[in-house]
C-alpha positions as CSV (number, residue, x, y, z in Angstrom):
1,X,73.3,-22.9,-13.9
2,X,71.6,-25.8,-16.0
3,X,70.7,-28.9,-14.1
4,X,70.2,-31.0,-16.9
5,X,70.9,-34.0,-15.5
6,X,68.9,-33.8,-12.3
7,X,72.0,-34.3,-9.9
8,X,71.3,-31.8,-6.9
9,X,74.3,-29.4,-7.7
10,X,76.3,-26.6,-5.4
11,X,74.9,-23.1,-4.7
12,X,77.4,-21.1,-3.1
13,X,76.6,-18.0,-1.3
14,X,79.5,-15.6,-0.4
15,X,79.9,-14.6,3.6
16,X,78.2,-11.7,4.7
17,X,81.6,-9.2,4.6
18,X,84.2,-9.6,2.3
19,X,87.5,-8.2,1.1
20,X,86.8,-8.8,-2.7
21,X,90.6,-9.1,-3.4
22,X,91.8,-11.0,-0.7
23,X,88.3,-13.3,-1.4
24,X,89.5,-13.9,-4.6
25,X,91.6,-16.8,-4.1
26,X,89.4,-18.3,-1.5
27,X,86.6,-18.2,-4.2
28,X,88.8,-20.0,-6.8
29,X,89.6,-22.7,-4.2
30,X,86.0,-23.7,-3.8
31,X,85.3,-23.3,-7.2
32,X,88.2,-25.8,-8.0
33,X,87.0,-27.8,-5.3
34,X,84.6,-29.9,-6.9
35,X,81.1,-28.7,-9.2
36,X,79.4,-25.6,-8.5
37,X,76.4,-24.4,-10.2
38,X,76.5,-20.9,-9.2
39,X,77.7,-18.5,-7.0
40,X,75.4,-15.5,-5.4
41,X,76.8,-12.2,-4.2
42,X,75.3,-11.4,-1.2
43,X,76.6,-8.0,0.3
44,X,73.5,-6.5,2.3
45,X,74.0,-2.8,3.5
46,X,77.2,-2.1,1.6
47,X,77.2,0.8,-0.4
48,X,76.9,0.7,-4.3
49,X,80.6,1.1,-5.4
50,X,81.3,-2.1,-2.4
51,X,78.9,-3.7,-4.4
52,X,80.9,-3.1,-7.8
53,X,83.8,-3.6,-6.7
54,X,83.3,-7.5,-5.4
55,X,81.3,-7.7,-9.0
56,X,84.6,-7.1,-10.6
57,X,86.9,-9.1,-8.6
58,X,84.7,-11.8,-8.4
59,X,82.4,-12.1,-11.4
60,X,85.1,-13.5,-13.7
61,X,87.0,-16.1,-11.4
62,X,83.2,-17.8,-11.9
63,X,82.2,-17.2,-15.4
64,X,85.9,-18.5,-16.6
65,X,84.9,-21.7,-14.7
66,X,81.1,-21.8,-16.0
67,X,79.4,-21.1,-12.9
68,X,76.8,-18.5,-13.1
69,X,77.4,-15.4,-11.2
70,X,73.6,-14.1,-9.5
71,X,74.1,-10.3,-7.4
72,X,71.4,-10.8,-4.4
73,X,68.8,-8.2,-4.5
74,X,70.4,-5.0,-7.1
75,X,68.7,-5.7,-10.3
76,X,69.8,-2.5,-11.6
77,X,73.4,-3.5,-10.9
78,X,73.5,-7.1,-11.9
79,X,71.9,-5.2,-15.6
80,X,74.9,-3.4,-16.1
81,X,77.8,-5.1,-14.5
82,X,77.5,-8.4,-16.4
83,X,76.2,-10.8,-13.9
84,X,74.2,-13.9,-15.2
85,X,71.4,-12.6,-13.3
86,X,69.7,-11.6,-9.9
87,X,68.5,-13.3,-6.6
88,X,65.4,-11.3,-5.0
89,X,63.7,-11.9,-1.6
90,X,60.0,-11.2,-0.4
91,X,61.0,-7.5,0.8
92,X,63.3,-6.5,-2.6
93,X,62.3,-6.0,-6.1
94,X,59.1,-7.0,-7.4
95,X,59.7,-10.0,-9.3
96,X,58.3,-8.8,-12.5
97,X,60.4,-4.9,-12.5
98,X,63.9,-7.2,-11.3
99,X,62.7,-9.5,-14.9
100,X,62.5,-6.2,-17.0
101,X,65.4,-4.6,-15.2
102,X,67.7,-7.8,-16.6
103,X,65.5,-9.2,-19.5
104,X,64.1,-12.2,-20.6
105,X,67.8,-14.3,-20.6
106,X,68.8,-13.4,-17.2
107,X,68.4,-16.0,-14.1
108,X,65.7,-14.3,-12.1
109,X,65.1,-16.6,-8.3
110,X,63.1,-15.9,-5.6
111,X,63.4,-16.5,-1.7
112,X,59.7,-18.0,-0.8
113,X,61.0,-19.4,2.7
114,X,58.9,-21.6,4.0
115,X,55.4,-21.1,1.7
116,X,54.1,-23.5,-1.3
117,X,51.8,-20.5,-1.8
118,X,54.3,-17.8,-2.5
119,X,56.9,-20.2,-4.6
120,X,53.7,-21.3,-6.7
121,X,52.9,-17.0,-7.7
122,X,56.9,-16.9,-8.6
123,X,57.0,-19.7,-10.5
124,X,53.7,-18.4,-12.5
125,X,55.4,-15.1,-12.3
126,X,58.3,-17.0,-14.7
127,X,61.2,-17.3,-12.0
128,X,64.1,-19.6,-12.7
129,X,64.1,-21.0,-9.4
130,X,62.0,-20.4,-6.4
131,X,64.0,-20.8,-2.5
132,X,62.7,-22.7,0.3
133,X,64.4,-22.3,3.9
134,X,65.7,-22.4,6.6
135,X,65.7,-25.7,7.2
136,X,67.9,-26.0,9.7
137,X,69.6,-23.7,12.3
138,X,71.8,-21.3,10.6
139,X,74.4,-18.6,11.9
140,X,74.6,-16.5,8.8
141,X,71.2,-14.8,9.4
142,X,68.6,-14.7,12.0
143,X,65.9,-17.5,10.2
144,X,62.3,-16.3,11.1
145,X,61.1,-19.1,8.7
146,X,61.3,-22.9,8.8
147,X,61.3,-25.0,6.1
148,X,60.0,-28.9,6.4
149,X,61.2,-31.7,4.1
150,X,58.1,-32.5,3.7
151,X,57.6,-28.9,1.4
152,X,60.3,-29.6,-0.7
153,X,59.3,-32.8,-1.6
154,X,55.9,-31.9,-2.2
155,X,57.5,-29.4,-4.7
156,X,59.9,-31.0,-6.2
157,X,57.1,-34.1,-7.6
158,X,54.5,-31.4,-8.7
159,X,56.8,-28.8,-10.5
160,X,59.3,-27.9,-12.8
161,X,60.3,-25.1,-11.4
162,X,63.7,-25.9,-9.7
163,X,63.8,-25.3,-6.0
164,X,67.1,-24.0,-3.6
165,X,67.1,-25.5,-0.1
166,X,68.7,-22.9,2.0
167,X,69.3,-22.5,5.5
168,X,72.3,-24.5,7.8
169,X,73.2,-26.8,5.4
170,X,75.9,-29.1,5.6
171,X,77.8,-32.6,4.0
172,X,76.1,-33.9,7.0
173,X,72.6,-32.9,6.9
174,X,72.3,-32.5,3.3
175,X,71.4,-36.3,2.4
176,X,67.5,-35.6,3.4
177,X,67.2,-32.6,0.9
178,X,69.1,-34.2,-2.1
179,X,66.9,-37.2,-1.8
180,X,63.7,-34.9,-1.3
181,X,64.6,-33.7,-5.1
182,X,66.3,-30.0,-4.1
183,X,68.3,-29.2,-7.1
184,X,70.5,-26.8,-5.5
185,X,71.7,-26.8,-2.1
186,X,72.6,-23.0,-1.0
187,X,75.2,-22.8,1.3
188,X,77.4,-20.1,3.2
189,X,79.6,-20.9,6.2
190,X,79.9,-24.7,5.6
191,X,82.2,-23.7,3.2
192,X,83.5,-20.4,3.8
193,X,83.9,-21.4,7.9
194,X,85.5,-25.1,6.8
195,X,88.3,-25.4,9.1
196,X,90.3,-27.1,5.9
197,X,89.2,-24.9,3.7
198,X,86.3,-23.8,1.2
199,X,87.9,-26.6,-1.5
200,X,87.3,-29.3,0.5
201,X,84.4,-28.4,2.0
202,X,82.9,-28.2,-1.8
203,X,84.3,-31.9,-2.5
204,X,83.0,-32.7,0.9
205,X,79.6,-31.8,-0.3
206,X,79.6,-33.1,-3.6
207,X,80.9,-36.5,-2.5
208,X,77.6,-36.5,0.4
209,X,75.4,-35.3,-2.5
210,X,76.6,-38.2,-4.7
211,X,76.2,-41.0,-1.8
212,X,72.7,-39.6,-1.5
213,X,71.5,-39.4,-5.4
């Protein structure tokens, strides 16, 4: 998930239900689709063996294409199963039992909606990435925060912790946040709900995020 080169990358976030064989193929389409840093497994409510099961269908299809694999909120899972590490939000894990749960290597972020105060104790805390959002309306979850572009910019020119702009996204909207310095822009049904398809919708996105660099 390295963003050496400063170019605001792909964060792809699966849908809230999936069929982790059938998904399969519709994961390797995006991933083909254009670059993708990383892709988070984000199964809320399903039971563990759910959980492991996507993990094993799914895991490979993006290490084989160098995308780092993060499992949302099981630390104890993404430890054992071989994930590249583990995405934890204000109610989950404590940031510091999630580190020891996958050690030091692992990719440890943080959600920190819409506060400079909370991304600034994770980033302290030694988190990989802290999470700012949503910034704009967004089906895949009910948004009780709302992030401003002016937070992210304000961010991005004092640290060097890398921030995630989540929340709505799309190759339309997107310019703003690229040009505010996000470094990864999480999104879900822009791709997954892309009437042409999650490929396209990834080169869609990658073409807006070069005309905006």
């Amino acid at each position: 998930m390295s963003n050496n080169d400063n170019r605001c990358r792909l964060y792809l976030v699966t849908p809230p239900k999936l069929e982790p064989r059938k998904f399969v193929d519709r994961l390797k389409a995006a991933l083909d689709g254009g670059d993708v840093a990383c892709v988070q497994l984000r199964l809320k409510d399903a039971e563990d063996d759910e959980v492991l099961a996507a993990i094993e269908a799914l895991r490979p299809v993006a290490q084989k294409r160098d995308v780092a694999f993060i499992l949302n909120d099981r630390p104890d899972l993404a430890a054992v199963t071989g994930c590249d590490g583990v995405h934890i939000g204000q109610q989950d894990t404590p940031y510091a039992e999630a580190r020891a749960m996958v050690g030091p290597d692992a990719i440890v972020g943080v959600t920190c909606h819409d506060s400079m105060h909370l991304a600034m104790e994770a980033a302290e805390n030694g988190a990989d990435y802290v999470a700012f959002g949503a910034f704009f309306p967004t089906s895949t979850k009910e948004a009780k925060y709302h992030a401003s572009i002016e937070l992210l910019e304000d961010w991005c020119q004092a640290m060097v912790v890398p921030a995630v702009a989540i929340g709505g996204i799309t190759p339309e909207n997107c310019p703003p946040l690229v040009r505010a310095g996000a470094e990864f822009l999480a999104v879900v049904s822009s791709v997954w709900n892309a009437p042409d398809g999650p490929g396209a919708a990834v080169q869609r996105f990658n073409a807006a995020i070069d005309a905006a660099s």
